[in-house]
C-alpha positions as CSV (number, residue, x, y, z in Angstrom):
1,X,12.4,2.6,61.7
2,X,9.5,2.3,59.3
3,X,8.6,4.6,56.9
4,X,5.3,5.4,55.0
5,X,5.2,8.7,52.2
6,X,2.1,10.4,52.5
7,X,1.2,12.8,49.6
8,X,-1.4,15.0,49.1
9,X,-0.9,16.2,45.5
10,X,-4.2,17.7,44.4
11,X,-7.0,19.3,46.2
12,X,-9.6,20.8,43.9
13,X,-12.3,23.2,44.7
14,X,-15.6,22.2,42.8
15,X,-17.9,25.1,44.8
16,X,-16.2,28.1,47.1
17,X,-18.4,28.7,50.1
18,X,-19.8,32.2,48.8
19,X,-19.6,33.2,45.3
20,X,-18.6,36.8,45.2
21,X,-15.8,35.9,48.4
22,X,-13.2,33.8,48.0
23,X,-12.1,31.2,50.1
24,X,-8.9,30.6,52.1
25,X,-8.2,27.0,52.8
26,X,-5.8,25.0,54.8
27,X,-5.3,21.5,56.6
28,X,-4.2,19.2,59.4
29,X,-2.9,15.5,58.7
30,X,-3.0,13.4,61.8
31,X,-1.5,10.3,61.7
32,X,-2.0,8.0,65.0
33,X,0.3,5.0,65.1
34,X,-0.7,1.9,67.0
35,X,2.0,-0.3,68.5
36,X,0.3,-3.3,70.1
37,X,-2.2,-2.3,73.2
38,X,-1.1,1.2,72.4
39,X,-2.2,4.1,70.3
40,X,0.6,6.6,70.2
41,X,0.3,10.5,70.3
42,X,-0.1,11.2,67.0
43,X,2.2,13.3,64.3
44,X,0.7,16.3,62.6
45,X,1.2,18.3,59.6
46,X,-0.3,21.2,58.1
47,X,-1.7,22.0,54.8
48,X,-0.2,25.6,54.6
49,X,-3.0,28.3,53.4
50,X,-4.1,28.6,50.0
51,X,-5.7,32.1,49.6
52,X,-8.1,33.5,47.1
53,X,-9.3,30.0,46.4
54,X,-12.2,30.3,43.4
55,X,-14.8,27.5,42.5
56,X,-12.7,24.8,39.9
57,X,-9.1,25.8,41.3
58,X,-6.6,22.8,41.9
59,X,-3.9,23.3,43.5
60,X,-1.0,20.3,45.7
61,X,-1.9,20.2,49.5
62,X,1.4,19.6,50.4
63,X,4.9,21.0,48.3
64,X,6.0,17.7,48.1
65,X,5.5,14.0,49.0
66,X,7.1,13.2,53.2
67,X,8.2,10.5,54.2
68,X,7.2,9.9,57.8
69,X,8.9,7.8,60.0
70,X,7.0,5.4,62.4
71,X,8.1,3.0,65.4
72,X,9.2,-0.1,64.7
73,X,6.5,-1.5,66.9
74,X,3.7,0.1,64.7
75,X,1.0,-2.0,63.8
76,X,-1.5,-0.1,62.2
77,X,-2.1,3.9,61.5
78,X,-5.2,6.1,61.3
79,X,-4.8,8.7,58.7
80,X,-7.2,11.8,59.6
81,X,-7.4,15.1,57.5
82,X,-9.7,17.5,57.8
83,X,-9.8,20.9,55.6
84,X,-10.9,24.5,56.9
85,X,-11.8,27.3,55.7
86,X,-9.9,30.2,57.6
87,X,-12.2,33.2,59.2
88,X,-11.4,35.2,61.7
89,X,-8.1,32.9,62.3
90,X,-8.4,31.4,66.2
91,X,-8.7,28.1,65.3
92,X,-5.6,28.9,62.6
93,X,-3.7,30.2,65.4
94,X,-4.4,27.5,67.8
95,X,-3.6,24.6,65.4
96,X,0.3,26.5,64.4
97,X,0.9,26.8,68.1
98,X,0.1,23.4,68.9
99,X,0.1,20.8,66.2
100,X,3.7,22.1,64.7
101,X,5.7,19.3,64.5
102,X,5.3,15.6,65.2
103,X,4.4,14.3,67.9
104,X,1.5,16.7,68.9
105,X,2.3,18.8,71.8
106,X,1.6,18.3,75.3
107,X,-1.4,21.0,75.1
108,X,-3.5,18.5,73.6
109,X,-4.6,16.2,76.4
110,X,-3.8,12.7,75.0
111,X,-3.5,10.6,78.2
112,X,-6.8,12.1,78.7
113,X,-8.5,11.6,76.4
114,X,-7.4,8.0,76.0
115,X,-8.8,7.6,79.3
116,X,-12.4,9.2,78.4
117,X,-12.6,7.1,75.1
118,X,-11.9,4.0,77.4
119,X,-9.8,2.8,74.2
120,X,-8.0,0.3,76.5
121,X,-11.5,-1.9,76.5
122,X,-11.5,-1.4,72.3
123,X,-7.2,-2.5,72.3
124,X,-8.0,-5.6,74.4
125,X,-10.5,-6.6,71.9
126,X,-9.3,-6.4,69.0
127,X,-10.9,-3.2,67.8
128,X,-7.5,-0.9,67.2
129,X,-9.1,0.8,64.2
130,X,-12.5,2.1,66.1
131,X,-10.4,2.9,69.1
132,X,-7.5,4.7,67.1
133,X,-9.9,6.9,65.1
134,X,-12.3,7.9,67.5
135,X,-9.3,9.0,69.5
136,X,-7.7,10.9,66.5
137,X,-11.0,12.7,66.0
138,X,-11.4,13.5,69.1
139,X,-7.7,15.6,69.0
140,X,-9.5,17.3,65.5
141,X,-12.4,18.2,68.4
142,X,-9.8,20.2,70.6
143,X,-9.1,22.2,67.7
144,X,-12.8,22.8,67.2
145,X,-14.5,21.9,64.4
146,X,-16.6,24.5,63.6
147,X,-14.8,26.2,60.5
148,X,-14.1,22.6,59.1
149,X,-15.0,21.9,54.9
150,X,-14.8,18.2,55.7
151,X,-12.8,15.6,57.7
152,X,-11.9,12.0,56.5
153,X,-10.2,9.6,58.6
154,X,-9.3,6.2,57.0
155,X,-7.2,3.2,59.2
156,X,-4.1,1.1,57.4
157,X,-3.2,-2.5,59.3
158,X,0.8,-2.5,58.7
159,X,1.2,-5.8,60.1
160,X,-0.1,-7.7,56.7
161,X,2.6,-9.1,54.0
162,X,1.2,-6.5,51.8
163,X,0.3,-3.1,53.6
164,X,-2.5,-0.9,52.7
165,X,-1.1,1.5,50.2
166,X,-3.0,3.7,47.5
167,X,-4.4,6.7,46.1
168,X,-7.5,7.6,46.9
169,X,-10.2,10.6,46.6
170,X,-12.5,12.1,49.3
171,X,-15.4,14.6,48.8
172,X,-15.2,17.0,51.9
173,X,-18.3,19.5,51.8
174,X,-19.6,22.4,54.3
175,X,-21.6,25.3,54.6
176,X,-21.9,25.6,51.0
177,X,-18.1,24.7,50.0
178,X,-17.2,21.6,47.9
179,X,-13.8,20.1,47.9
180,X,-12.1,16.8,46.6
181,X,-8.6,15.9,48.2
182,X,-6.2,13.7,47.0
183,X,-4.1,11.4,49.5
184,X,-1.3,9.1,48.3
185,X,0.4,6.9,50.9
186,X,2.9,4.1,49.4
């Protein structure tokens, strides 16, 4: 099995959404494997809540680095994360009961939504990053959106001499909030 170690060691809030309320924030990592002409059901992990989150806090998105196992046959990866700010909880709720553990679960209509994307057409054609991500977003869309800070999806082509590894920063901003999130993948 191949492996890749994903980290997310800081996130850093530059503005909170509101100033007198705090924010709570949490996360879903999604990480699509392609093996060939085939884009796999994807893993998922979640940020766990950080409450009573303050403009210039920093704090690790995950405890500690994991390594994440990935077939053989893998090819490539799509790395998506998006961060929320928690309200009243449903999508919270929603996102424990189905994205715990790795691969999704069967609630999230995969086979379907393969089907709607037409990815097969994007496969054949060499396009397995376009037709990995938009299928990877699309999973973030059954979730709902809606009390999302920011989602940043980036693709990694395994199948080079020297794979895609690195450190980078994203910006993730929404309805007022402003966040930069670390990801390390070696």
């Amino acid at each position: 099995m191949k492996t890749i170690n994903i980290d997310i060691p800081k996130i850093h809030c530059i503005r909170q959404q509101h100033d007198r309320i705090s924010d709570e924030v949490y996360g879903l990592l999604l990480i699509t494997t392609v093996s060939g002409q085939q884009i796999n059901r994807p893993f998922a992990r979640i940020l766990p809540i950080r409450r009573d989150v303050r403009s210039k806090q920093i704090w690790r998105g995950l405890q500690q680095a994991e390594n994440i196992e990935l077939p053989d046959t893998a090819s490539g990866l799509v790395v998506c994360l998006a961060l929320y700010e928690k309200d009243d909880g449903a999508i919270y709720d929603k996102i424990v009961n189905e994205a715990t553990g790795a691969p999704l679960s069967n609630s999230v209509p995969w086979q379907q939504i393969l089907q709607e994307l037409n990815v097969d057409l994007e496969l054949v054609n060499g396009r397995w990053k376009e037709a990995a991500s938009r299928a990877t977003v699309r999973v973030l869309k059954h979730y709902r959106l809606e009390d999302a800070l920011g989602v940043e999806c980036f693709a990694i082509d395994l199948s080079s001499e020297e794979p895609d590894h690195f450190s980078r920063e994203f910006t993730m901003k929404s309805r007022g909030g402003k966040y930069k999130v670390q990801i390390v993948l070696s």
